[in-house]
Residue frames as qw, qx, qy, qz and C-alpha x, y, z in Angstrom:
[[0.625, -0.249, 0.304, 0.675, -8.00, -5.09, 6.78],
 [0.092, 0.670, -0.249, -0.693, -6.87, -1.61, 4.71],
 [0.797, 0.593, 0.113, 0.011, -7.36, -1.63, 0.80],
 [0.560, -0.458, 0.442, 0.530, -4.22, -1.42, -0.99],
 [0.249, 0.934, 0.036, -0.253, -3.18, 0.48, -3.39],
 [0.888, 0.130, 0.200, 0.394, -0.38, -0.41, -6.40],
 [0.420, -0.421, 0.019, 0.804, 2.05, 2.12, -7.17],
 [0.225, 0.020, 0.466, 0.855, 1.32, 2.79, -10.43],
 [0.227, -0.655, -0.707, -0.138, -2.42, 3.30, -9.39],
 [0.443, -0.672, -0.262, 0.533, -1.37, 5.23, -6.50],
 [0.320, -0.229, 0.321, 0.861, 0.60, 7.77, -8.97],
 [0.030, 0.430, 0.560, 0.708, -2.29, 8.34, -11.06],
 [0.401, -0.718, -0.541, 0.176, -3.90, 9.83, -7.98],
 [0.441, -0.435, -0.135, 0.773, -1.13, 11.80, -6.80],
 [0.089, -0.141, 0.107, 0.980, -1.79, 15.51, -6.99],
 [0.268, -0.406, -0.750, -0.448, -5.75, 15.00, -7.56],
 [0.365, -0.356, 0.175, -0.842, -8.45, 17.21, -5.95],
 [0.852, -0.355, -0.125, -0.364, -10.33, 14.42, -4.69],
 [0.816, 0.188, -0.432, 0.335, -6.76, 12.62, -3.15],
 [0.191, -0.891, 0.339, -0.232, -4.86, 12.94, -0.32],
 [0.856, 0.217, -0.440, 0.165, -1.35, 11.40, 0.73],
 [0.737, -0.663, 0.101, -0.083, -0.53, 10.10, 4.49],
 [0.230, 0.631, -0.623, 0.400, 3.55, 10.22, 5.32],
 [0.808, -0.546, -0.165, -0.145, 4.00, 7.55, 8.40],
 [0.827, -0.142, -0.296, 0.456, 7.50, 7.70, 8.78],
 [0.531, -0.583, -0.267, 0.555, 9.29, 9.80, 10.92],
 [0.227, 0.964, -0.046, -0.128, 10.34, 13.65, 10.35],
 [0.582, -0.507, 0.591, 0.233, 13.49, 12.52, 9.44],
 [0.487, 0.165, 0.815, 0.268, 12.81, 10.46, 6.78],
 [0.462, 0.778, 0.424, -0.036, 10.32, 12.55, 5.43],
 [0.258, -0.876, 0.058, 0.402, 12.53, 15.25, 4.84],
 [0.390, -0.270, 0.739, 0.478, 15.06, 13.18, 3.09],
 [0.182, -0.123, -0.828, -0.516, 12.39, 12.23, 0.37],
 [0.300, 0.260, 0.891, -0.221, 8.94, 11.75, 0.15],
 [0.342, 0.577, 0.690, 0.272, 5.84, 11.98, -2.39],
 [0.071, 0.170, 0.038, 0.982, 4.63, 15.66, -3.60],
 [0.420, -0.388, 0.008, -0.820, 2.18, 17.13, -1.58],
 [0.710, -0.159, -0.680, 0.095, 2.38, 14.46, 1.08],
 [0.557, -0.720, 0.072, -0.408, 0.72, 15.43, 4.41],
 [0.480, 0.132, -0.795, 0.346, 3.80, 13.96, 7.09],
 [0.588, -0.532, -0.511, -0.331, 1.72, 12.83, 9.55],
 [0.314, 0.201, -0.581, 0.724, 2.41, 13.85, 13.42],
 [0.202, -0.507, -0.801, 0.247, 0.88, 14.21, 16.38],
 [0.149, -0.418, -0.190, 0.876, 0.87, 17.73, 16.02],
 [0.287, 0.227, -0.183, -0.912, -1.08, 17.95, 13.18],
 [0.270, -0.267, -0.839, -0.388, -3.70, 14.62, 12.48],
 [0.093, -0.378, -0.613, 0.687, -5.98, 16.76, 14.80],
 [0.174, 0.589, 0.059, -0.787, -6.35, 19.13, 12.42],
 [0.281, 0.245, -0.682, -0.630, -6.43, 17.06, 9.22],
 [0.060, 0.291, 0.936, 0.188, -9.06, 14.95, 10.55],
 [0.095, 0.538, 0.362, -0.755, -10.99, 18.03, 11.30],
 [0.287, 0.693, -0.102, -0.653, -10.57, 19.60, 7.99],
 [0.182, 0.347, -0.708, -0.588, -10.58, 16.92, 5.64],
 [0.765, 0.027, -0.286, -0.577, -13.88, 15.63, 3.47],
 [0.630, -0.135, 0.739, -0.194, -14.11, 12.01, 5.16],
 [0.769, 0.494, 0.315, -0.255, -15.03, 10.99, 1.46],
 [0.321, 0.829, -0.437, -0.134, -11.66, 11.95, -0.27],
 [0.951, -0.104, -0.136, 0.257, -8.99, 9.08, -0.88],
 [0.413, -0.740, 0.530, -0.016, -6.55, 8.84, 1.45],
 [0.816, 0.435, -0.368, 0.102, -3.68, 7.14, 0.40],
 [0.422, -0.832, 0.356, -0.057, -1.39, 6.46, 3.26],
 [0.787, 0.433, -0.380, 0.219, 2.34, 5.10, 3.22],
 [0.801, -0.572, 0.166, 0.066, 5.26, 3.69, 5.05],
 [0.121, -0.694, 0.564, 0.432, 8.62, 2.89, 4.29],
 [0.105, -0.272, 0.909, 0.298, 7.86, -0.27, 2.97],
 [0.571, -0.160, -0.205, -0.778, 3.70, -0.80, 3.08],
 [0.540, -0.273, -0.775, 0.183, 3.62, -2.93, 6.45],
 [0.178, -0.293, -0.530, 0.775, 2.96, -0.40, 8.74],
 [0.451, -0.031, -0.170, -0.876, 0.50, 2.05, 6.36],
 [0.451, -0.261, -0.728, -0.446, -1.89, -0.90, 6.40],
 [0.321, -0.449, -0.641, 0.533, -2.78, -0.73, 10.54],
 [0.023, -0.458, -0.116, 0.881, -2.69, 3.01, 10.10],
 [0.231, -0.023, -0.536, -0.812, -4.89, 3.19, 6.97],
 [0.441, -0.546, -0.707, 0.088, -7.18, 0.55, 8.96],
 [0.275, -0.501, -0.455, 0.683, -7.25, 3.28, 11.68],
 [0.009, 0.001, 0.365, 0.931, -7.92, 6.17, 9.29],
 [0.386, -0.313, -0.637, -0.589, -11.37, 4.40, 8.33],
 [0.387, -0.309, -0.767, 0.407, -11.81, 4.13, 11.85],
 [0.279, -0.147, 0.096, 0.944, -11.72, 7.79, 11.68],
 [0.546, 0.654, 0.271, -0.448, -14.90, 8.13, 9.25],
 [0.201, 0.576, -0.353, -0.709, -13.04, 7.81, 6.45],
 [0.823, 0.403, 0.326, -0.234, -14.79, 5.65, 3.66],
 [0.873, 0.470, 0.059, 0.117, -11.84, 5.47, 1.09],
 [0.298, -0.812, 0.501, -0.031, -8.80, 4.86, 2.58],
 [0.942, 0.234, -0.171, 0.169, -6.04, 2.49, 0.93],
 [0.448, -0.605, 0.548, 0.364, -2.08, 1.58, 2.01],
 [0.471, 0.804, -0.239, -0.273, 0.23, 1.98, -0.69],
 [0.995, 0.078, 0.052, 0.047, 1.86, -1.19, -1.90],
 [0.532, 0.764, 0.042, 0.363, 5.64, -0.73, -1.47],
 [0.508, -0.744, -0.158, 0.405, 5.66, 2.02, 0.45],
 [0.013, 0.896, -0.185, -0.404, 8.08, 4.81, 0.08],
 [0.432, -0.282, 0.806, 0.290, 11.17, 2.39, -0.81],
 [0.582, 0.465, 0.599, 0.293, 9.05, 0.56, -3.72],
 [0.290, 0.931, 0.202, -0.092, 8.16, 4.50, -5.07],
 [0.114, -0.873, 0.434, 0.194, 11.91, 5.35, -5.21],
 [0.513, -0.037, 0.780, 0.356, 13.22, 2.02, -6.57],
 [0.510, 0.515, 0.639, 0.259, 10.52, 3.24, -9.64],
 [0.149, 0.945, -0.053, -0.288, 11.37, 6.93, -9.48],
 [0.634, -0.259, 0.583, 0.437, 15.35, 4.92, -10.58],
 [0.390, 0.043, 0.854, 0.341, 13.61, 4.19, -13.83],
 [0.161, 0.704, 0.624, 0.300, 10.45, 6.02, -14.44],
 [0.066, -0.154, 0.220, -0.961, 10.45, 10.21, -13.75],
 [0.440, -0.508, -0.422, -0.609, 6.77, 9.94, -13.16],
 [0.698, -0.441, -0.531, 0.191, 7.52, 8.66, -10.02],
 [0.124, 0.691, -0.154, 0.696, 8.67, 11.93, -8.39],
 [0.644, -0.509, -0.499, 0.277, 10.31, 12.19, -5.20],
 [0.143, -0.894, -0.014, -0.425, 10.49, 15.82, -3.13],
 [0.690, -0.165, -0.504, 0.493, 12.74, 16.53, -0.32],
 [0.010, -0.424, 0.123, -0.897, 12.27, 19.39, 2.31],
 [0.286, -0.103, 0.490, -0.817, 10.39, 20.56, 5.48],
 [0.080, 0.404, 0.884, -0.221, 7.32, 18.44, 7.09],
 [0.180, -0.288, -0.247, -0.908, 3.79, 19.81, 5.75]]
C-alpha cells in the first residue's frame, strides 16, 4: 500500500525542485481548482512524464478526496518510482484549509 502524505507536509513540498504533484481527477475538475504546478494527469500525457521524470523525485499524487490517489500512487511505484506518496484529503481536504490558511493555494485554469 501507497505512503501518505498529510497536508500540511504535502504543502511544504509544493513547488520544490526535487517534488512533483499528480492531478487524478478529471479535466473538469482540474480546471475548476487544483494545486500550483500540478501535472493533471491523462492519458495523453503520463507517457511522457514517465519518460521524462527522475524516478527518484517525490511524487505526490491526489484525488478528490485521497481514496483513489492511493491505488494510483501504488501504481506510480510500480512505474520505478521509489518515492511516491497519496495526499491525505485529497483536493477537498486542501481547499477546506485554503478557507482558513492562504498557504494553502488553490489555481484554476487549463490542464498542464
Amino acid at each position: 500500500m501507497a505512503q501518505q502524505i498529510n497536508l500540511v507536509s504535502a504543502r511544504d513540498l509544493l513547488g520544490t525542485p526535487d517534488s512533483a504533484f499528480i492531478d487524478i481527477r478529471d479535466a473538469d475538475s482540474y480546471e475548476a481548482g487544483h494545486l500550483p504546478g500540478a501535472l493533471a494527469a491523462s492519458k495523453e500525457n503520463i507517457d511522457a512524464f514517465l519518460i521524462a521524470t527522475p524516478k527518484d523525485i517525490r511524487l505526490v499524487v491526489y484525488c478528490y478526496h485521497g481514496h483513489s490517489s492511493i491505488p494510483a500512487a501504488d501504481w506510480f511505484s510500480s512505474q520505478g518510482f521509489t518515492n511516491v506518496a497519496s495526499m491525505i484529503g485529497g483536493f477537498e481536504g486542501w481547499r477546506f484549509s485554503a478557507m482558513n490558511d492562504k498557504t494553502f493555494e488553490v489555481v484554476q485554469g487549463e490542464r498542464q
